[in-house]
C-alpha positions as CSV (number, residue, x, y, z in Angstrom):
1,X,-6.7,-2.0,-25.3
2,X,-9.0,-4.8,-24.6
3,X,-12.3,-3.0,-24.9
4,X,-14.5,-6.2,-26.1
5,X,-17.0,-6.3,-23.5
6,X,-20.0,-4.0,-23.4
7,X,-19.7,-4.2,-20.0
8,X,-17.0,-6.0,-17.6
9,X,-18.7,-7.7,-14.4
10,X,-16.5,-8.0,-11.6
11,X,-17.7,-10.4,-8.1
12,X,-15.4,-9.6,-5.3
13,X,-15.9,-12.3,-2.7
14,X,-15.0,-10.5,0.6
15,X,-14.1,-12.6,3.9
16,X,-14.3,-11.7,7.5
17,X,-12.1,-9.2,8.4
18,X,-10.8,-7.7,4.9
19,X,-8.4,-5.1,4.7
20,X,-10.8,-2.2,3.6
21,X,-7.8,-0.6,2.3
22,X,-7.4,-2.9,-0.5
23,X,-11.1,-3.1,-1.4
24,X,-11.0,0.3,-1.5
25,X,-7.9,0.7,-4.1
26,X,-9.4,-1.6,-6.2
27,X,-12.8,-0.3,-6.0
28,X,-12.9,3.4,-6.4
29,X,-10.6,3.7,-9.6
30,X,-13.3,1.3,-11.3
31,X,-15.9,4.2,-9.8
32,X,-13.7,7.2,-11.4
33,X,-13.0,5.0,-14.5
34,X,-16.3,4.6,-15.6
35,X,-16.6,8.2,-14.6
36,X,-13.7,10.0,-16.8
37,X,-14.5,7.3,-19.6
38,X,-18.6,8.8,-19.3
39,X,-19.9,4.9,-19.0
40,X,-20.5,2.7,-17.0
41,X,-18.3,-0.2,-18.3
42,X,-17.0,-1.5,-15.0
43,X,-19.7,-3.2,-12.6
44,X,-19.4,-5.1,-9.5
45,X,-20.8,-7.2,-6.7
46,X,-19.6,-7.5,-3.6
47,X,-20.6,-10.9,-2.4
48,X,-20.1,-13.0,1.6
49,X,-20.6,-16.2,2.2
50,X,-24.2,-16.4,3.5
51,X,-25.0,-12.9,1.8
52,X,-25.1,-10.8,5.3
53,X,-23.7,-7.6,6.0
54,X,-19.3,-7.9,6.8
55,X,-17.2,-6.6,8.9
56,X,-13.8,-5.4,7.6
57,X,-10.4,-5.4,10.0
58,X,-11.3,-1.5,10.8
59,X,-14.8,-2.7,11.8
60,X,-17.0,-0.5,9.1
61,X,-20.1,-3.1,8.4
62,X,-20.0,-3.5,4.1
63,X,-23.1,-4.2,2.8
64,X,-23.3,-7.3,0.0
65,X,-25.6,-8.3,-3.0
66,X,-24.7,-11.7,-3.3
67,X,-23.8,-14.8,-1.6
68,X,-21.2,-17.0,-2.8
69,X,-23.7,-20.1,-3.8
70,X,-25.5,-17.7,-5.9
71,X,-22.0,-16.7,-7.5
72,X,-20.9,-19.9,-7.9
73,X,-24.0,-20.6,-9.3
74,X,-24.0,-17.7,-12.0
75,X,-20.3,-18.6,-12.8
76,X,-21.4,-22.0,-13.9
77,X,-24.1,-21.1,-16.0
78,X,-22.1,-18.3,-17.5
79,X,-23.8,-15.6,-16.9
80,X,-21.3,-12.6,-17.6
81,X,-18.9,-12.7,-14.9
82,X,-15.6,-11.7,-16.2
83,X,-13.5,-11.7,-13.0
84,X,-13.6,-13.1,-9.7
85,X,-12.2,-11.4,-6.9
86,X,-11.1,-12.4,-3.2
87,X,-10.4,-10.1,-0.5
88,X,-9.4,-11.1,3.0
89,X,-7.6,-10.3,5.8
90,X,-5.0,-11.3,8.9
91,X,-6.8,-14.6,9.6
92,X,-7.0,-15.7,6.4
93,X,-5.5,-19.8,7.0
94,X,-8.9,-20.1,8.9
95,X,-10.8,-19.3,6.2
96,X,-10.8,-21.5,3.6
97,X,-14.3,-23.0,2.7
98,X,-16.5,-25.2,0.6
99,X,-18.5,-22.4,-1.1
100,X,-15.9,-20.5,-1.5
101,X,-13.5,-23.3,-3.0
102,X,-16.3,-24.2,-5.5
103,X,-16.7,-20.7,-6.8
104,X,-12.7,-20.3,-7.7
105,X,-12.7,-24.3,-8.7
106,X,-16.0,-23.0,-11.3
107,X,-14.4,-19.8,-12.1
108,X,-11.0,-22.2,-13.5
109,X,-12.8,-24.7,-15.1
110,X,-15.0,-21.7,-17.2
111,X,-12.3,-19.7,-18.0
112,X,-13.2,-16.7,-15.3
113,X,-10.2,-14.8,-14.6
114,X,-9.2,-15.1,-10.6
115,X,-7.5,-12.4,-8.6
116,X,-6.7,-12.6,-4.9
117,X,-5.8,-9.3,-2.8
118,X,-3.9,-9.1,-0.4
119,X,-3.5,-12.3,2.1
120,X,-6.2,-13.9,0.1
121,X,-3.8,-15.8,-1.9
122,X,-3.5,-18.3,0.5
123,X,-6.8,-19.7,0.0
124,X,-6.2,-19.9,-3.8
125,X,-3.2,-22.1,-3.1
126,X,-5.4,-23.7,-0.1
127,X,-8.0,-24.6,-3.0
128,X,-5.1,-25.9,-5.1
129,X,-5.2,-23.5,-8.1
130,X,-1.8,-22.4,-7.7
131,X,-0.3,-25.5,-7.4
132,X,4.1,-24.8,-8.6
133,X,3.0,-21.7,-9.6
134,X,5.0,-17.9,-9.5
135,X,3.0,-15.8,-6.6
136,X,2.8,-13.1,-4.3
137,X,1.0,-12.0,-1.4
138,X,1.1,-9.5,1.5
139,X,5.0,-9.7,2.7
140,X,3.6,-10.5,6.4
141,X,2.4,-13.4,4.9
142,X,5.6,-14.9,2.4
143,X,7.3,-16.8,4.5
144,X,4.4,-18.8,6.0
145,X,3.0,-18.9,3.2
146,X,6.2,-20.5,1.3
147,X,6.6,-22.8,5.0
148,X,3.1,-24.3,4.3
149,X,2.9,-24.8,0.5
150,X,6.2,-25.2,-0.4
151,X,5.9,-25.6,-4.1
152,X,5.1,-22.5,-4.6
153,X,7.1,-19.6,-6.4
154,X,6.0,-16.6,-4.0
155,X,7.8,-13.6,-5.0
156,X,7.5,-10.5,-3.1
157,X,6.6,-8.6,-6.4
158,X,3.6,-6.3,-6.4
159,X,1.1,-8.3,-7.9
160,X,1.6,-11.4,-10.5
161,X,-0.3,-11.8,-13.2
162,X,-1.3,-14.8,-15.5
163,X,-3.6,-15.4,-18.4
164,X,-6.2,-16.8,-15.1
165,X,-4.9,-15.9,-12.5
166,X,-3.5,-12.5,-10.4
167,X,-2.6,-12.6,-7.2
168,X,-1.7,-9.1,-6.2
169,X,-0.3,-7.8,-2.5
170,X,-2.9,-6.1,-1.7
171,X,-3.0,-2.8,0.4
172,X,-1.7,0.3,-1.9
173,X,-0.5,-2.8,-4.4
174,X,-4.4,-3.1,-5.1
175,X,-4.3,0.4,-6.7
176,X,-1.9,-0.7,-8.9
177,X,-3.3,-3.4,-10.4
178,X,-6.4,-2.0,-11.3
179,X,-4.9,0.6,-12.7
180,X,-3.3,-1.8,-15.3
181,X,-6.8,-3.0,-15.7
182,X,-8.2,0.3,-16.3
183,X,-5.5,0.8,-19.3
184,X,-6.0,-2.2,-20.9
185,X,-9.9,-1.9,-20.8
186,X,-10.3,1.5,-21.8
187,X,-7.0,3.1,-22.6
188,X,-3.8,4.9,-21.1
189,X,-5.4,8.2,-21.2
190,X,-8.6,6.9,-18.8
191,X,-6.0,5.5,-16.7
192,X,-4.1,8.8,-16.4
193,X,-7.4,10.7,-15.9
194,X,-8.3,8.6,-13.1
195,X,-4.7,9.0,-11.9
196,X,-5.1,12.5,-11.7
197,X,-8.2,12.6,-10.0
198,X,-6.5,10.5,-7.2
199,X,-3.7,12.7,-6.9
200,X,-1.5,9.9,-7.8
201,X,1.2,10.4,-9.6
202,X,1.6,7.1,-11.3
203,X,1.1,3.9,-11.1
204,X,3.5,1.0,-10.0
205,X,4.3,-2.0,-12.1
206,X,4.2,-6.0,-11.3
207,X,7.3,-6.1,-11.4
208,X,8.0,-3.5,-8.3
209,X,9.1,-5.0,-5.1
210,X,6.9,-4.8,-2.3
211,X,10.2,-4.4,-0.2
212,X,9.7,-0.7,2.2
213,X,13.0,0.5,2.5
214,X,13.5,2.8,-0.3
215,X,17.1,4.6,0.2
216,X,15.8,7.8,-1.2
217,X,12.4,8.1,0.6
218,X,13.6,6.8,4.0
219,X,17.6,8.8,4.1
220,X,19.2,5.3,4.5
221,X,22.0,5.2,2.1
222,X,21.9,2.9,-0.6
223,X,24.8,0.5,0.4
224,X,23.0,-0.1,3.7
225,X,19.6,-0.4,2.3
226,X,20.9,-3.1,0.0
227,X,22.5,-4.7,2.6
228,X,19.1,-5.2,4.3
229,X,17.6,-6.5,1.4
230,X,20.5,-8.8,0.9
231,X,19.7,-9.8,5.0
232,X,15.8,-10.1,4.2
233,X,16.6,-12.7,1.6
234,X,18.8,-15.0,3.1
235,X,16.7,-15.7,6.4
236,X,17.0,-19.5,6.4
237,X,20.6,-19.2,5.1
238,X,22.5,-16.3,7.1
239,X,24.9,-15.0,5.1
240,X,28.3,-14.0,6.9
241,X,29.1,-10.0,7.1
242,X,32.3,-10.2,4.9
243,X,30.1,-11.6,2.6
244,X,27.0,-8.8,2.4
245,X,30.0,-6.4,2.4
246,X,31.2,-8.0,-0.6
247,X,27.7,-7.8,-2.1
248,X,27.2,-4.7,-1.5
249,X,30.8,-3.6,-2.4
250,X,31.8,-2.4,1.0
251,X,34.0,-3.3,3.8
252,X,33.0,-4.9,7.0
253,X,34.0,-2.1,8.9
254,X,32.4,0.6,6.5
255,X,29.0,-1.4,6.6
256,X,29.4,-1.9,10.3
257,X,29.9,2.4,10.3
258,X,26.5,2.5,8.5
259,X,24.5,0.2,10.4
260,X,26.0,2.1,13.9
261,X,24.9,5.6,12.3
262,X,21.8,4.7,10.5
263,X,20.3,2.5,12.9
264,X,22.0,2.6,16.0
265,X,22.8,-1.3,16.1
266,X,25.7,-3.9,14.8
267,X,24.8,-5.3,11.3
268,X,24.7,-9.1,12.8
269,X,22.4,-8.3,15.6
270,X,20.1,-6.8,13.0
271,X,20.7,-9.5,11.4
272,X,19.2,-11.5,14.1
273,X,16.0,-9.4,15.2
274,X,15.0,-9.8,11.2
275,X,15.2,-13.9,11.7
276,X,13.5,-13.9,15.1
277,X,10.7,-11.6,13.5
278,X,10.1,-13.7,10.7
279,X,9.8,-16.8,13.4
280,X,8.0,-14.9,15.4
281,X,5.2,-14.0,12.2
282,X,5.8,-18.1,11.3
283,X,4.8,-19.4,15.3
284,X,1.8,-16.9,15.0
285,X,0.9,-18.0,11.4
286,X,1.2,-21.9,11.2
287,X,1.4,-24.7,13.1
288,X,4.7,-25.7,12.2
289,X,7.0,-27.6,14.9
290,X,9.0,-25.1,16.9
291,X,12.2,-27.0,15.5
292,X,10.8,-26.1,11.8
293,X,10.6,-22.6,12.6
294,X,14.2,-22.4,14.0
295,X,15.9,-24.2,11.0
296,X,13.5,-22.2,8.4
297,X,14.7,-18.9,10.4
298,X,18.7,-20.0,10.1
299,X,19.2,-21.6,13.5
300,X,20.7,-25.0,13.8
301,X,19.2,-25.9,16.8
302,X,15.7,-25.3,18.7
303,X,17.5,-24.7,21.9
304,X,19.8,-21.8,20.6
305,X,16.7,-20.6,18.8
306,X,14.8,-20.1,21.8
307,X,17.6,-19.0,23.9
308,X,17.3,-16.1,21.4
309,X,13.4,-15.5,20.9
310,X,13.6,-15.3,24.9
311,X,16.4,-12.6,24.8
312,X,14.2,-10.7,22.1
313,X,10.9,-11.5,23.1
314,X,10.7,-12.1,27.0
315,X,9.5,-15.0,26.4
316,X,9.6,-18.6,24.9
317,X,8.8,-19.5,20.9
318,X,5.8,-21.2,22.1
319,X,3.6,-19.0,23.8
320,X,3.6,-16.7,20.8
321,X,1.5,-19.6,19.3
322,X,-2.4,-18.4,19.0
């Protein structure tokens, strides 16, 4: 337990268009913790850039008590912040700013413990902080993500944790990570309470995947759900089906059974709408070249690759471009 604060001051910078869902799932267990523990150790600020009134993705209006010169400020002087928190949304590679780059740059330099939710990872690599570091973010995100700042590690773990810095996948994944938080701060037992009070059963680890296809949840049989995962992480470098069969301990005809039952489609052209989805989330999410796209997705050649999108789509790579 880490209880050496009176009190623990959280800032959670929140952009335009957040996912309330994560502010929410980090928010409330701090409520209920301070609750069930019969003080009120955990305190935040919700802070915007110019200090008006935000709109999250669902389009509820949050109102803020700071602005993010006034946090940087307090940061710099040191007056009792003890974590920094960004929450964003779907258009976070627009978002990067001055103010807010100088409030995470402070927050480094002054030893302020950073964690980004959700997508908002991408502006802590924009800013440079996670410069060859392990990562996550939101899975709609990884792959554009690792496209546009290739020297990161991004993992598709549940959140990811160092001495300074957390990035966490936000969404239910918030929940998670404050809950690991809440133990630390005040205890196991507060962090079961407030459990309890959520209905939740447990809480997830970092080291949980944020992959959704869970073979017992879903009625997909384990070999085949492996076999996905095996698919989803070999985009750029399709694997050949004798060899997921192989994986997965399987023949090619008894995964090809599984896929036809399960799914109602041929492994390989599964295969394909996976690759073509991640181009399509890369086209909608950078600005990389077409031809980058297609070789990052597995094809060798932008003219086979659009061929494909077409077939898929209805229509070609670059109209999907925003």
């Amino acid at each position: 337990m880490i209880d050496t604060f009176d009190v623990y001051r959280l800032v959670i910078l929140a952009l335009p268009g957040f996912s309330q869902l994560s502010l929410s799932s980090f928010v409330d267990p701090l409520r209920l913790a301070n609750s069930v523990s019969g003080r009120s150790f955990f305190q935040w600020t919700i802070a915007s850039l110019d200090g008006k009134p935000i709109e999250c993705a669902s389009g509820f209006i949050l109102s803020v008590g700071s602005d993010f010169a006034s946090t940087g400020k307090c940061v710099q002087a040191g007056k009792g912040t003890n974590m920094v928190i960004v929450c964003a949304g779907e258009r976070v590679e627009r978002q990067t700013s001055a103010a807010l780059s100088k409030i995470l740059r402070l927050s480094k330099r002054h030893g302020v413990p950073i964690a980004a939710l959700g997508t908002a990872t991408w502006l802590l690599a924009d800013s440079g902080l996670l410069d060859g570091s392990a990562c996550t973010i939101h899975w709609d995100k990884r792959a554009a993500l690792s496209e546009r700042f290739d020297r990161l590690q991004v993992t598709d773990r549940l959140f990811v944790r160092d001495t300074h810095i957390t990035t966490c996948a936000g969404e239910f994944a918030s929940f998670d990570l404050v809950m690991e938080l809440i133990s630390e701060s005040l205890g196991r037992e507060t962090a079961l309470a407030v459990c309890r009070h959520t209905t939740a059963t447990h809480w997830r680890s970092a080291s949980d995947r944020q992959w959704t296809i869970n073979a017992s949840e879903t009625g997909i049989c384990k070999p085949l759900a492996e076999a996905i995962r095996i698919m989803e992480e070999h985009i750029e470098d399709p694997l050949p089906l004798r060899d997921i069969a192989k994986c997965v301990g399987r023949s090619q005809r008894q995964i090809e059974r599984l896929f036809q039952r399960s799914i109602s489609s041929s492994p390989m052209r599964f295969y394909l709408h996976l690759r073509l989805s991640r181009a399509k989330r890369l086209i909608r999410q950078t600005e990389l070249p077409i031809l980058e796209v297609a070789i990052a997705c597995g094809f060798a050649s932008a003219s086979h690759f659009s061929k494909c999108f077409r077939e898929a789509f209805g229509v070609n790579p670059s109209t999907c471009r925003d």
